[in-house]
Structure formats: structure tokens, C-alpha cells
C-alpha positions, -999 to 999 in steps of 0.1 A, spaced: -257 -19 334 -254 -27 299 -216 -30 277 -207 -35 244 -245 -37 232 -250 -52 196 -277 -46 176 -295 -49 140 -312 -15 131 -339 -19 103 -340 2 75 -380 8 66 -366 28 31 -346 2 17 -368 -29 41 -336 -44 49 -313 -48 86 -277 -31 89 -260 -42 119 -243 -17 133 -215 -16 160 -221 8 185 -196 19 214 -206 45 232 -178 60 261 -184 89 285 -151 111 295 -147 136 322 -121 161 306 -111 165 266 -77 158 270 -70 137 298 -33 130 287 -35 118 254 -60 124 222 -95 110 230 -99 110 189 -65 88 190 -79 64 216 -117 62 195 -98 51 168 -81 25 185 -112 10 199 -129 10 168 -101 -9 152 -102 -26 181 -139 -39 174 -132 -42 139 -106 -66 145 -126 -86 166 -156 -95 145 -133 -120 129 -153 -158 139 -183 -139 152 -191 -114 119 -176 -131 94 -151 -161 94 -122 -171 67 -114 -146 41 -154 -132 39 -144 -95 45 -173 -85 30 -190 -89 60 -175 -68 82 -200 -48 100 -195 -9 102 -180 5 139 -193 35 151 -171 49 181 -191 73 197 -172 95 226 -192 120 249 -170 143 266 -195 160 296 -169 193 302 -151 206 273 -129 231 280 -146 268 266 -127 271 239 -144 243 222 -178 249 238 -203 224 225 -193 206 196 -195 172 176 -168 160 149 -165 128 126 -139 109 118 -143 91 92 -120 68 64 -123 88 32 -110 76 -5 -85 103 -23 -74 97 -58 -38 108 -67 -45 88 -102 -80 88 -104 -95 49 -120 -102 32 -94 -140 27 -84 -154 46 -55 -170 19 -36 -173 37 -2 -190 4 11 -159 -13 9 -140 14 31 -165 28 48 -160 4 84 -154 30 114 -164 63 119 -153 78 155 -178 107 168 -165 137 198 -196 149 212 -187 178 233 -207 192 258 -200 224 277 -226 237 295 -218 276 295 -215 275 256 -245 290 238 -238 273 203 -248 236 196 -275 219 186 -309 201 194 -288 168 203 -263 188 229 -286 205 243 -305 176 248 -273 155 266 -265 181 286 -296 178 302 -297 142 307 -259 144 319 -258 173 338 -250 169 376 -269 200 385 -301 194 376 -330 173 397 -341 142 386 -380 158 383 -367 185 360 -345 164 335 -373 145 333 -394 170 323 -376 190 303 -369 154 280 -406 150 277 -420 184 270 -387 199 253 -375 167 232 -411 147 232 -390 120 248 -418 93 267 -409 83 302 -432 58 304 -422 19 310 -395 27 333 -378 55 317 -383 80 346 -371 53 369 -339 44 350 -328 79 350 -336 83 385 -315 55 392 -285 70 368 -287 107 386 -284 83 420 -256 70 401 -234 101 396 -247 116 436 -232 81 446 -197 85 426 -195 120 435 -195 112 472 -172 84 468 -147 110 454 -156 132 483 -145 103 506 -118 97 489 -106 129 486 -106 131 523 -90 100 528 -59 114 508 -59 142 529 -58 122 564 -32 104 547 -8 131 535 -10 145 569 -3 116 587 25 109 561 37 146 572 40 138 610 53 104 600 81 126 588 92 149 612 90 121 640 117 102 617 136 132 612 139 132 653 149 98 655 121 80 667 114 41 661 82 29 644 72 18 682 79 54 692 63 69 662 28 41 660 26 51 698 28 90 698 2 93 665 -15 62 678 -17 44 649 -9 8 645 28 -3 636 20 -20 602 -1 17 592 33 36 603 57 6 582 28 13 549 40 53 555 75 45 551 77 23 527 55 55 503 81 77 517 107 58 509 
């Protein structure tokens, strides 16, 4: 697994490099308590910030490389459907003079990528994550539908990295399964825990009737407390 990947992207038209900044996050839910367009622009400035002795040292702003924030949210609620917006810094003149030099400005730029797989509208790039993220498709048919849909090659290794992500996401989801269940066991045992105290019992009483072991019933009442 691969984080925070920096790399130089050349630029046949002009035959020069541009090093870009690329982070790229996956959420679960638009809004998971606060703005996800709030948050990308915090970790872009975030990056920014940070380039300071690696991208440029002293007072060399100039080299500041360009941030790109790039947030894929894999269920959008409906009212959005599928959807990408761009954030961007923008010049506005309220006494027009000054130069445009967008280069100068032009640092972060924070893209929402929503994907919501009963929307019809989008586009050739959402249509093409929601394959590759999609929990309900096999690994064999993601795969072909990449290579025959979006001319995408799953040769050296491809197939097998992808078959390795989808084992990914079966392994997380049953991990929340186990989880889930272990919540429940809990809350239940919490529940008994409960009415025994409400009775009178000791923690001897209570680890002995639920057979459980004293320090699991003194972890209960310390939560309940």
C-alpha cells in the first residue's frame, strides 16, 4: 500500500516536467459530520505548508509545487447522484491593475468526485470508478468491463492488484460484520449486567451467574457508570 505518492508528470507539449502533488482520499458517506470540501482544503494547505525544506527552502516561493486534493466519496446520497466539483483559488479585481498571473495563485485545487451508483447522470470517469469501487461486482467482471469498456490493460499485474483490493474491501466488510456482532454480545451482556445490579448482586454473584470472569463484569461497570 502506497501513501502520499510524489511524482513529476512530463509535459510532451511544452517538453518540460510539472511536479504535481497528488492526495487522493476515499470516504464512505458525503457528510460524515463535517464538510469533506472543508477538510480537502485543509489537507491541501496542509501539503502546501509542508513543502517548505523539501520544495523550496528560504524565501524561494516560487517554487511551490501545485496541490491537488482529490476526494472520492463511493455513496453519495441521491440527491447529488454522481458528480465532480473543483475548488479552486480564483483572482477577483475590485480595482482592476494588477497582473493576472494565475501561476502565482494557482497552488491547490480540491476535487469531490461523487459516486452514486443508482444515478444515471455522470460521466466516462464515474462510471468508470464505480466499477472499480463497487462492492458488488466480481473481481472477473470489473476486470473486464475496465479492459473492453475503458481500454484499460490488465497486464503486468494489473488483474492481480485489483484482485487483491476487491479481497481488500470482502476482508474489511467482514471485520465490520465481526465487529458489529461483537457490539451486540456486548450490549446484551451490559443489559443483564444491569438488572443483576439493580437486584443487588456482587460482581462475584453477577461474574458467576452470566459466567463471565470478574475483571469482564468490573470493564461493564465501569462503561455503565
Amino acid at each position: 500500500m502506497y501513501y502520499d505518492i510524489r511524482f513529476s508528470v512530463y509535459y510532451a507539449r511544452q517538453k518540460q516536467r510539472i511536479k504535481l502533488i497528488i492526495n487522493v482520499e476515499a470516504q464512505k458517506e458525503f457528510r460524515p459530520g463535517y464538510s469533506l470540501i472543508t477538510r480537502g482544503i485543509f489537507y491541501g494547505a496542509r501539503i502546501l505548508s509542508s513543502q517548505k525544506g523539501t520544495e523550496f527552502t528560504g524565501r524561494d516561493y516560487d517554487n511551490i509545487r501545485k496541490v491537488y486534493s482529490i476526494w472520492i466519496c463511493m455513496n453519495a446520497p441521491d440527491y447529488i447522484g454522481n458528480a465532480i466539483s473543483f475548488y479552486n483559488i480564483q483572482k477577483s479585481d475590485a480595482i482592476p491593475g494588477i497582473p493576472d498571473e494565475k501561476e502565482t495563485y494557482d497552488k491547490i485545487s480540491v476535487v469531490m468526485i461523487c459516486l452514486n451508483p443508482k444515478s444515471e447522470k455522470g460521466n466516462r470517469l464515474t462510471k468508470m470508478l464505480g466499477i472499480l469501487l463497487s462492492p458488488r461486482l466480481e473481481t472477473g467482471m470489473k476486470i473486464h468491463q475496465l479492459e473492453h469498456e475503458f481500454d484499460i490493460p490488465m497486464e503486468n499485474d494489473m488483474g492481480e492488484e485489483l484482485n487483491q483490493m476487491c479481497n481488500l474491501s470482502d476482508y474489511v466488510e467482514e471485520l465490520g460484520i465481526e465487529k458489529g456482532i461483537e457490539r451486540g454480545i456486548e450490549k446484551h451482556l451490559s443489559q443483564q449486567v444491569k438488572k443483576k445490579l439493580a437486584k443487588g448482586k456482587s460482581i462475584e454473584e453477577i461474574a458467576d451467574e452470566l459466567e463471565e470472569d470478574e475483571e469482564t463484569i468490573r470493564r461493564i461497570l465501569k462503561n455503565i457508570e
